[in-house]
Structure formats: structure tokens, C-alpha cells
SEZAFI-936735 format. One record per residue (C-alpha): x, y, z; residue number from 1; residue in three letters. Coordinates in steps of 0.05 Angstrom, whole numbers, padded with zeros to 5 digits. Example, Ala and Ser with C-alpha at 12.3 -4.5 7.8 and 13.67 -1.06 7.14 Angstrom:
<atoms>
ATOM       u       v       w  gunu  marse
ATOM   00246  -00090   00156     1    ALA
ATOM   00273  -00021   00143     2    SER
</atoms>
This chain:
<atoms>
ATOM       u       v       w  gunu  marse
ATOM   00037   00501  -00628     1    UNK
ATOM   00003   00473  -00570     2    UNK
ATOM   00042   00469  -00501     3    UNK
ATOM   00046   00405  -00472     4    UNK
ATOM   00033   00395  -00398     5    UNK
ATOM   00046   00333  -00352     6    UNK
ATOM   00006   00328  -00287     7    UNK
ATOM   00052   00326  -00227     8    UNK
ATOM   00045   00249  -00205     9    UNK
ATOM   00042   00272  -00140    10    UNK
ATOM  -00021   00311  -00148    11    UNK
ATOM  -00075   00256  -00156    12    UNK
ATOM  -00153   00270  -00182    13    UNK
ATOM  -00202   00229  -00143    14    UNK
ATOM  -00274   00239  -00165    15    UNK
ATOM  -00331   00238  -00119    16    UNK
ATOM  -00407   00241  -00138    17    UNK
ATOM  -00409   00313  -00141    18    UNK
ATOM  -00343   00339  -00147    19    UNK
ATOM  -00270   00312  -00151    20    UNK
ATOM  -00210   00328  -00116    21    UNK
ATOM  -00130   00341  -00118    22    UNK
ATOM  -00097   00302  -00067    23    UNK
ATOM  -00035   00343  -00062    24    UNK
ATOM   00004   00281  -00023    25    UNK
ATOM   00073   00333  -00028    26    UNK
ATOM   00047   00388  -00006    27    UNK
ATOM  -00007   00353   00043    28    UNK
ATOM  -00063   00397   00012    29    UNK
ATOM  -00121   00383  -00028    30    UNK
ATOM  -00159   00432  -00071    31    UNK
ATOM  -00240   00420  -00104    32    UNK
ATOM  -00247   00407  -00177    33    UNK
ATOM  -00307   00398  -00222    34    UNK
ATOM  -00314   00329  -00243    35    UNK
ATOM  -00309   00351  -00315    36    UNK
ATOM  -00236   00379  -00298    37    UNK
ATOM  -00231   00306  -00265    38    UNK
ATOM  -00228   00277  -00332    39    UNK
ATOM  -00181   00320  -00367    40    UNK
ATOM  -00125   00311  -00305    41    UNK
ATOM  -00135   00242  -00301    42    UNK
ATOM  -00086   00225  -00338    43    UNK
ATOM  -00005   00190  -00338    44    UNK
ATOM   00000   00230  -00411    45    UNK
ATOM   00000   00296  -00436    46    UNK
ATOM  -00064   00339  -00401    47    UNK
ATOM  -00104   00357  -00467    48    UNK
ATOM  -00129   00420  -00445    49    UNK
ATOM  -00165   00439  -00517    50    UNK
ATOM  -00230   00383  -00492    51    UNK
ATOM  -00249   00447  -00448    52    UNK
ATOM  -00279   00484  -00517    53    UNK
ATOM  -00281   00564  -00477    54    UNK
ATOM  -00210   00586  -00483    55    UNK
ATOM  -00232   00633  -00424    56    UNK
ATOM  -00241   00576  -00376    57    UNK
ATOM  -00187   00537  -00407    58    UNK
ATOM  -00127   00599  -00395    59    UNK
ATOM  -00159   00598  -00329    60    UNK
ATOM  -00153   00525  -00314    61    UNK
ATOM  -00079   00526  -00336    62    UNK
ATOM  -00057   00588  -00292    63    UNK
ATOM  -00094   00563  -00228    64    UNK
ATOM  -00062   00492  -00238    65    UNK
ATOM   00008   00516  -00258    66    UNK
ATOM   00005   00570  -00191    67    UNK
ATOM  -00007   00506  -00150    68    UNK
ATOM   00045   00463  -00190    69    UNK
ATOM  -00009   00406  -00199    70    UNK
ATOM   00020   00406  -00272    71    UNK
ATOM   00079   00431  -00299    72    UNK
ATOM   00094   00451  -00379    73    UNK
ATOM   00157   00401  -00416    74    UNK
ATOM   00187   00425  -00479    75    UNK
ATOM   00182   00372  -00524    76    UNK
ATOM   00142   00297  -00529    77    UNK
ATOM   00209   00265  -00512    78    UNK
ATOM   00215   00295  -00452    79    UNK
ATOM   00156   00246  -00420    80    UNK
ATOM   00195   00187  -00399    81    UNK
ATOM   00239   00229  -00352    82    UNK
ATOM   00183   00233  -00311    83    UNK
ATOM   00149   00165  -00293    84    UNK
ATOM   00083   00142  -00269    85    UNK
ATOM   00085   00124  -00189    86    UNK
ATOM   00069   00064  -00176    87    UNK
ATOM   00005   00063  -00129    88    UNK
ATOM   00019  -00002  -00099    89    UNK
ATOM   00024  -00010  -00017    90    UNK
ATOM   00091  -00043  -00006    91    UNK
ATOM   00073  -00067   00082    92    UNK
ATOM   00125  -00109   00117    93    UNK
ATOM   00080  -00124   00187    94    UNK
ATOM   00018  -00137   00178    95    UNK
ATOM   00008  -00110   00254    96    UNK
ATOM   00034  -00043   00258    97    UNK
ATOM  -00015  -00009   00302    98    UNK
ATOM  -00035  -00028   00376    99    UNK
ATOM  -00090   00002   00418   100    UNK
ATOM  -00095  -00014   00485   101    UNK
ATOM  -00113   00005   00568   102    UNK
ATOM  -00066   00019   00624   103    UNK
ATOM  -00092  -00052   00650   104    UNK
ATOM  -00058  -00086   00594   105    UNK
ATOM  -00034  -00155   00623   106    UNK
ATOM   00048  -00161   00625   107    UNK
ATOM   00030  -00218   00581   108    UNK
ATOM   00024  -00164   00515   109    UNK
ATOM   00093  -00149   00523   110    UNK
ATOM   00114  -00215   00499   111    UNK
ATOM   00066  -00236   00459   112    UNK
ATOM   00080  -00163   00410   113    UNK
ATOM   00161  -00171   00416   114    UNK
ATOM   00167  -00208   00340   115    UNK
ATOM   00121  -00150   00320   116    UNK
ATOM   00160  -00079   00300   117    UNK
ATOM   00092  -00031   00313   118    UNK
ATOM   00091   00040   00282   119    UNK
ATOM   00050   00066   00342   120    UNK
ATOM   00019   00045   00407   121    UNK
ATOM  -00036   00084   00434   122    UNK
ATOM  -00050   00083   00506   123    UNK
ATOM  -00118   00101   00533   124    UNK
ATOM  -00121   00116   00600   125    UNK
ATOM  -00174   00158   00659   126    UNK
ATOM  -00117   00203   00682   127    UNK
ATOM  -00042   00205   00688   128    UNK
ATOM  -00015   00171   00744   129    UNK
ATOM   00043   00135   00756   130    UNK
ATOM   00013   00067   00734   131    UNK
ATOM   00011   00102   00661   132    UNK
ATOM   00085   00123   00663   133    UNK
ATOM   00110   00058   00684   134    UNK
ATOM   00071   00019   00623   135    UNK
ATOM   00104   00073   00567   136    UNK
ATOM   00169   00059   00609   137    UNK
ATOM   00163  -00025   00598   138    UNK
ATOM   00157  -00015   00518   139    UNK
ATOM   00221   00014   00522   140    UNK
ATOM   00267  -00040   00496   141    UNK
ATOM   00207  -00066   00440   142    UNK
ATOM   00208  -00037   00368   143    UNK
ATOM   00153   00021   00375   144    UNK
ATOM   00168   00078   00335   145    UNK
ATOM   00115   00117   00376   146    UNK
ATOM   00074   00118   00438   147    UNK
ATOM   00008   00166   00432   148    UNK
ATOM  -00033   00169   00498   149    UNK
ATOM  -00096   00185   00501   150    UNK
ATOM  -00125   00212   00575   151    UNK
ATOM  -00201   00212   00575   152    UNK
ATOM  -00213   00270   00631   153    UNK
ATOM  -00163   00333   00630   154    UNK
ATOM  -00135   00355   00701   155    UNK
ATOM  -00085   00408   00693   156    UNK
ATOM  -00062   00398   00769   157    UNK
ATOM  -00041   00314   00738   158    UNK
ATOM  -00006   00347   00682   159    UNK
ATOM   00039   00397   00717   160    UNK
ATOM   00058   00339   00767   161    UNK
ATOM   00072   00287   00714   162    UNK
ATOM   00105   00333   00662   163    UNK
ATOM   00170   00324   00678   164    UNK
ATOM   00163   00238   00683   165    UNK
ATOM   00126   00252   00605   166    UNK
ATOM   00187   00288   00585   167    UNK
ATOM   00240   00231   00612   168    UNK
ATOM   00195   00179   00559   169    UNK
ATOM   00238   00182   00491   170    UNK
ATOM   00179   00135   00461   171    UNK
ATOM   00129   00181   00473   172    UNK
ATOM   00104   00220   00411   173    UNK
ATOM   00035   00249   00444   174    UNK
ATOM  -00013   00254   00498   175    UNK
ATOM  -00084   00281   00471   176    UNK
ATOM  -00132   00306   00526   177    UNK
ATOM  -00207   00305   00515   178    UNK
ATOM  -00265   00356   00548   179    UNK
ATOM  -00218   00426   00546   180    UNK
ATOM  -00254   00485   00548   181    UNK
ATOM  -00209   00498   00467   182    UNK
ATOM  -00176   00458   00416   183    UNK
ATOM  -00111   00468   00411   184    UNK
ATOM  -00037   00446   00404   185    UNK
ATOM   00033   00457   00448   186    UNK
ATOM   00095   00425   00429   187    UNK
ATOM   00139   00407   00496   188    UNK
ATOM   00195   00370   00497   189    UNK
ATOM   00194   00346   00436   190    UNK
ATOM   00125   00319   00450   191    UNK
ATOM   00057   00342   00429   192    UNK
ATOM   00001   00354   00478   193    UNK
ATOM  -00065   00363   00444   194    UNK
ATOM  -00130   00387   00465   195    UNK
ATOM  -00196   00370   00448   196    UNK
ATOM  -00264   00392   00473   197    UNK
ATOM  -00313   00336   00454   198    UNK
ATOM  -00306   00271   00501   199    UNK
ATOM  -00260   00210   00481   200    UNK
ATOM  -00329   00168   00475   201    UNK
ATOM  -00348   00228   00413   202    UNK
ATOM  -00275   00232   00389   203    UNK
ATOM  -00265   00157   00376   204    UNK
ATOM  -00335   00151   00341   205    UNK
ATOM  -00336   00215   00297   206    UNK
ATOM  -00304   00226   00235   207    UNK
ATOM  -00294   00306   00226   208    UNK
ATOM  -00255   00353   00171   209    UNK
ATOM  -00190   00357   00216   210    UNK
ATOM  -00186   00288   00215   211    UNK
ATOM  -00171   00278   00150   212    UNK
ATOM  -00100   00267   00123   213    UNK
ATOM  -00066   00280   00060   214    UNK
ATOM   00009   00251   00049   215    UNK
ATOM   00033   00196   00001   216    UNK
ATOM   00040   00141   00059   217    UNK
ATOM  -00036   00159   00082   218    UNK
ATOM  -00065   00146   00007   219    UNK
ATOM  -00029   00085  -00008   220    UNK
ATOM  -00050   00043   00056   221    UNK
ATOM  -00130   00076   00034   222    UNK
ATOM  -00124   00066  -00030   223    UNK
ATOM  -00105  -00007  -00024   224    UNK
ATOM  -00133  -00029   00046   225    UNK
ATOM  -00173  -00005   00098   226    UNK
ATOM  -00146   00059   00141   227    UNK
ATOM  -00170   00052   00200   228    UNK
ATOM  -00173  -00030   00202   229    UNK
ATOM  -00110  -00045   00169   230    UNK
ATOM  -00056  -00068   00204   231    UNK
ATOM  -00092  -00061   00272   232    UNK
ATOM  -00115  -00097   00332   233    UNK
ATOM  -00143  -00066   00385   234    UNK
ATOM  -00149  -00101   00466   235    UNK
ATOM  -00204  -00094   00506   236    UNK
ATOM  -00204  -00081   00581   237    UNK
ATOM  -00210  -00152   00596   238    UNK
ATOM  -00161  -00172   00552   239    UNK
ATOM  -00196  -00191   00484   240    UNK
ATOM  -00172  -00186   00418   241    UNK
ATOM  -00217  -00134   00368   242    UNK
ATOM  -00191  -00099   00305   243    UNK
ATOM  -00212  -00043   00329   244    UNK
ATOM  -00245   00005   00386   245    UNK
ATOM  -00314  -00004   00357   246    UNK
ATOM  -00317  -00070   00337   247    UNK
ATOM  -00349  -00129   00382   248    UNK
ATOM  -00326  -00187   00355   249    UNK
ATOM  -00269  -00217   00394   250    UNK
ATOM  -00216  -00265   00368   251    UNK
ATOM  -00181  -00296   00431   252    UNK
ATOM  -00156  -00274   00505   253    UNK
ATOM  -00085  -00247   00513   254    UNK
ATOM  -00086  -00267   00586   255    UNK
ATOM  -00090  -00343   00562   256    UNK
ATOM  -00049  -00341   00494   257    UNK
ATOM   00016  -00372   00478   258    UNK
ATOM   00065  -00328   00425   259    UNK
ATOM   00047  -00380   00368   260    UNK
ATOM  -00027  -00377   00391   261    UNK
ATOM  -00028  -00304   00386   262    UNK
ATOM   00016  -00286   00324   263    UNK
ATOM  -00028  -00350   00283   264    UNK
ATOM  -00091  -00301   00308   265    UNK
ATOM  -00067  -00236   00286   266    UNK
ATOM  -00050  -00265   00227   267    UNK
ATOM  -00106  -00303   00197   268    UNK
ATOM  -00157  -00289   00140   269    UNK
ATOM  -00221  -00276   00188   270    UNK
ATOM  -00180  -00227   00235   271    UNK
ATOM  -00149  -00190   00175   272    UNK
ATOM  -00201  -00188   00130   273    UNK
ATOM  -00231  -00112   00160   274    UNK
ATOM  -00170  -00089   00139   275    UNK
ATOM  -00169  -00109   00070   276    UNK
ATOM  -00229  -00083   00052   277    UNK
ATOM  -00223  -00025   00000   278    UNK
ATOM  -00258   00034   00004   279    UNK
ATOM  -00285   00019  -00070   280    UNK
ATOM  -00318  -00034  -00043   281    UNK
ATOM  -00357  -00002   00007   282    UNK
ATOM  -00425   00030  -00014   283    UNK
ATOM  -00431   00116   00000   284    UNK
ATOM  -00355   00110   00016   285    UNK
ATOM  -00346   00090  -00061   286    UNK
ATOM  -00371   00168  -00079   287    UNK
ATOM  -00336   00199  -00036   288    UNK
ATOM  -00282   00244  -00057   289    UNK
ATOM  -00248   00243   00008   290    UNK
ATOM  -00244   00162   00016   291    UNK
ATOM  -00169   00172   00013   292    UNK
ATOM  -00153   00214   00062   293    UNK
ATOM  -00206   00193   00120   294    UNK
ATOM  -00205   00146   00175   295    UNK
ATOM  -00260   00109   00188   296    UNK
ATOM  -00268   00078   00245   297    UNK
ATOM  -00340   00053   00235   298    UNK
ATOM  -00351  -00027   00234   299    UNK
ATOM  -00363  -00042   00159   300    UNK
ATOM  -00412  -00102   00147   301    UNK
ATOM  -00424  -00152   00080   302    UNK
ATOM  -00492  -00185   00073   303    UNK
ATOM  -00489  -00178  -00001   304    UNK
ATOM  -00425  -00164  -00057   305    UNK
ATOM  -00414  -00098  -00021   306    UNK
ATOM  -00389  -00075   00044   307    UNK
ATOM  -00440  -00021   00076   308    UNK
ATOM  -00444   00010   00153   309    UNK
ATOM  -00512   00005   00192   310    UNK
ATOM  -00481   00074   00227   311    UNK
ATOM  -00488   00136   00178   312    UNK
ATOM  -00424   00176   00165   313    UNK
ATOM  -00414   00253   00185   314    UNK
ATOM  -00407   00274   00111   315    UNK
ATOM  -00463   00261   00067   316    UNK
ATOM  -00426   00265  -00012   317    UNK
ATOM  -00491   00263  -00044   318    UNK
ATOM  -00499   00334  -00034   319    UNK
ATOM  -00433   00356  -00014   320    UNK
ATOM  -00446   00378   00059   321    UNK
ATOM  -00412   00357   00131   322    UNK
ATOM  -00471   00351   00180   323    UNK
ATOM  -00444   00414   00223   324    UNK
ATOM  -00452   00456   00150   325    UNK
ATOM  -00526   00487   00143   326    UNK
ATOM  -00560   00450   00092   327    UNK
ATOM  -00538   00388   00111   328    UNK
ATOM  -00590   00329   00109   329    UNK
ATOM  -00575   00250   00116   330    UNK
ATOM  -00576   00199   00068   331    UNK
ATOM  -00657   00185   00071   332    UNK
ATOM  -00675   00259   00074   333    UNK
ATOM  -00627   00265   00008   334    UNK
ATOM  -00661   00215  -00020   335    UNK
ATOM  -00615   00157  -00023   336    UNK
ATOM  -00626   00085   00009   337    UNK
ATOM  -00572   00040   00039   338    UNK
ATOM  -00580  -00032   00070   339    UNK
ATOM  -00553  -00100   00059   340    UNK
ATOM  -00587  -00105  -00007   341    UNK
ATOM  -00551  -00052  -00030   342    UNK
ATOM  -00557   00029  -00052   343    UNK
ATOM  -00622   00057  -00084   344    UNK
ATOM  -00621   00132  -00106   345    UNK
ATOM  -00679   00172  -00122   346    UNK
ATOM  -00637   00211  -00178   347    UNK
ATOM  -00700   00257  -00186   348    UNK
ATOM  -00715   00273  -00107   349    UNK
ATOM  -00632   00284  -00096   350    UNK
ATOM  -00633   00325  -00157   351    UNK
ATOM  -00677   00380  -00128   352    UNK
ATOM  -00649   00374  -00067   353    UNK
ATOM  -00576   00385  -00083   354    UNK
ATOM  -00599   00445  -00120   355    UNK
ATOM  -00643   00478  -00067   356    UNK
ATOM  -00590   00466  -00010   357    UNK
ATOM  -00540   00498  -00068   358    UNK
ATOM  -00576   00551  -00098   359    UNK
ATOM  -00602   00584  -00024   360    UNK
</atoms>
């Protein structure tokens, strides 16, 4: 008799063009799977393991996805319905839940975001100085579940003085310094201080493998909305409203808004339509196996039924290589075409290239 085997709804395949993946949203993991394995684990029912005909590859299939506990065996057919499917809908409250700003935010903010209840505030800023630490001090009394600052130029002598005033901030959550000689992480005080070593300018516009994220909340907001977009509005240094730190379209001035003006802004179809755009929807990003876990913070744009980006992403998935990885070649060189008009691939010219850059 045949064992039966129910996929753990936790673990969830998500095919790419080359290859799929297990998004291990308990765990926060992922692990690579062929995109013939794809199709056998995508599945609410019982996995039927006998379509893999090599009963080598199939007792090795099992015993790799059991030792992960990506699928799990039940004794009997009956024993289905005590394990449901998960519903993959995004259940949002706010639709503004994330705020970027500058330390030269006009007083006028704080009013105009006191009906909101934001998830985080990010605060860029030159250096710390005591302007910064009286700003995270005013959002005090809103509903902000976190304050993350980020300081464009590290100076160890600022954050020896100021450590103490970071410490006092119950709000704060982290303070992320850019152009360190190493990456790293310390946890202070119940805050994190992290390192990088590109610039902020590179960090906001670069997508890269350790900023991907894998946890249930994470794949519901990308697998319904947008990311990076959703939920998000972004204010310049002069006080205009964006969606986000790359975008140039502005919808209004905070510095000559009413409450009603600004809440009927945030809230209507032009403003939140970046963030409803599905990743499905958007060419290249469509066969990517990692769509659900990245954030994007490149300015998507529709001339035709698809969204598409004029800027090419770090990660090409045509042939399965991150542009720091040798091998790597972009989108043209891979021989795949993207515009307004849509995507063209030359299946034969990709072809040979995916298996030269795979076979060296």
C-alpha cells in the first residue's frame, strides 16, 4: 500500500523559469527544486509521488522532503480535513502603514499621519545630531510600532555621543549605517545597529540576496500587492508626496495640506495603484522564483497590458545567475527583449546560453 503524504501548507512551491522554490514561511527558509518536482508538490491533496517513474529519485525526493518537514506522512484518507488549506488572501486594515521621510519633515506630518496607525517610520538622515533625536522623540504619543533610521555617513565619534539619547527612544527599532569598512550586526539596548558598506544612494537602489525575506506576513502582502509600493508613501525633502524613494511623480505638498486633503490623497486610486500591482503582472518579475520574497523598489511602468521596469533587475532568472555570480549576463546578452510592447525571447540563443554558463 502506498503512503500518503500531505505537503505542509506552510511550505509553498513557487516556480520560476528555470527552477522552482520552497518558501519555507515557518521556518523563514527556502530550498531549490526542479520545476518537475514543482508539479508534484503543488498540490492541497495527497503528493502523488509514483508520477516520478525512478524509484531511486523518488525514495530520494521523500527522505530529503520529510528531513525538512516540507511534507509530512497521515495514516489514512480521512485524516485530510484535519489539516486545511491556508487561505492566501491579504487581510490589511491601513492602507498606509509605512512612512519614509527626512529629518526636515515639516511639524505639519505629525498631524496630518495621527488617524494613520503606521507599522514603521524610517528616518533618513546625514548624521546623528540632536535634531534627529528630537523628531523620533515627537512620534512618541502616535501609533508607530517602529522607528528605523537610516544615517547616510558613519562617524563612530556621533555614535558613542548619541548612544545613550538612542537608548532612552522606546520607538526605536534600528539605526542602519552605510560606507563601514564590514557588514555586520550588534544588538544594544534592545535596538539593532546595522552596518553596511555600499552607500545609502547603492543600498536604496539595489536589490541583493540578503534582502530577500521569507515569513508568512512577507508572502501574503507579495503575493497579493506590491512589496515595496504597498501601503507606502514616501516625502521628499521639500515636502512632496511620492510612493516611494525612487519614484518622481508627486501627488501634493504636506506643507500646504489640510488632514481631509491629505488622507483623500493617500487614499485614492492614482496614488495607490503602484501598490496594487502584482508581481504576476509584471514582465521578468512574472519568472522569477523569488517574486515573493523580494522588495523591489524599482518604479514599475504600463504602456501596454503589462507592467515592465526601464531599469534592469540584479538577478537575471533566465539563466539563474545574480549579477555578482560569474556567468552572469543581462537580459539582451541572454537573449531576451523587454519594452513597453512587451517580452520577446530568443528560446534558441537563451538555450545555449543557459547551458554554456551551466555546463563551464
Amino acid at each position: 500500500m502506498n503512503k500518503l503524504y500531505l505537503r505542509n501548507q506552510l511550505c509553498i512551491p513557487v516556480i520560476g523559469f528555470n527552477r522552482a522554490i520552497i518558501y519555507d514561511l515557518g521556518r523563514k527558509d527556502y530550498h531549490f527544486i526542479s520545476k518537475k518536482h514543482y508539479h508534484i508538490l503543488n498540490t492541497d491533496g495527497f503528493v502523488n509521488f509514483t508520477r516520478i517513474a525512478d524509484q531511486s529519485e523518488r525514495s530520494e525526493l521523500i527522505d530529503f522532503l520529510l528531513s525538512l518537514e516540507i511534507i509530512f506522512e497521515v495514516a489514512s484518507a480521512q485524516e485530510k480535513k484535519r489539516f486545511p488549506k491556508i487561505s492566501r488572501a491579504l487581510h490589511q486594515t491601513n492602507e498606509l502603514t509605512h512612512a519614509v521621510i527626512h529629518t526636515n519633515i515639516s511639524n505639519n506630518f505629525i498631524d496630518l499621519i495621527d488617524q494613520n496607525h503606521l507599522q514603521n517610520l524610517s528616518i533618513i538622515s546625514p548624521q546623528i545630531d540632536d535634531e534627529l533625536i528630537n523628531l523620533v522623540a515627537s512620534f512618541a504619543q502616535l501609533e508607530i510600532d517602529g522607528i528605523y533610521l537610516y544615517i547616510e555617513k558613519f562617524d563612530a565619534e556621533s555614535l558613542e555621543k548619541y548612544e545613550l539619547k538612542l537608548a532612552r527612544q522606546p520607538i526605536l527599532f534600528s539605526v542602519n549605517f552605510f560606507g563601514v569598512d564590514s557588514s555586520h550586526t550588534e544588538l544594544k539596548d534592545n535596538i539593532y545597529y546595522n552596518f553596511f558598506t555600499e552607500s545609502f544612494g547603492q543600498y536604496q537602489q539595489l536589490l541583493s540576496v540578503d534582502k530577500l525575506f521569507v515569513n508568512q506576513a512577507f508572502f501574503l502582502e507579495a503575493y497579493n500587492k506590491h512589496s515595496y509600493y504597498n501601503g507606502k508613501i514616501y516625502i521628499d525633502q521639500s515636502g512632496n508626496i511620492k510612493n516611494g524613494l525612487n519614484s518622481k511623480q508627486a501627488f501634493g505638498n504636506i506643507n500646504s495640506m489640510s488632514v481631509d486633503e491629505f488622507q483623500q490623497t493617500i487614499n485614492s486610486k492614482l496614488f495607490l495603484e503602484p501598490g496594487n500591482i502584482n508581481k504576476n503582472q509584471t514582465l521578468v518579475c512574472q519568472h522569477c522564483e523569488f517574486r515573493y520574497m523580494c522588495t523591489d523598489v524599482r518604479v514599475p511602468e504600463k504602456e501596454a497590458e503589462q507592467w515592465f521596469h526601464q531599469v534592469e533587475c540584479v538577478y537575471n532568472p533566465y539563466i539563474s545567475k545574480w549579477n555578482n555570480e560569474e556567468g552572469y549576463l543581462n537580459l539582451k546578452e541572454s537573449g531576451v527583449t523587454v519594452s513597453a510592447s512587451g517580452c520577446t525571447i530568443n528560446k534558441d540563443k537563451l538555450s545555449k546560453t543557459f547551458n554554456k554558463i551551466w555546463s563551464e
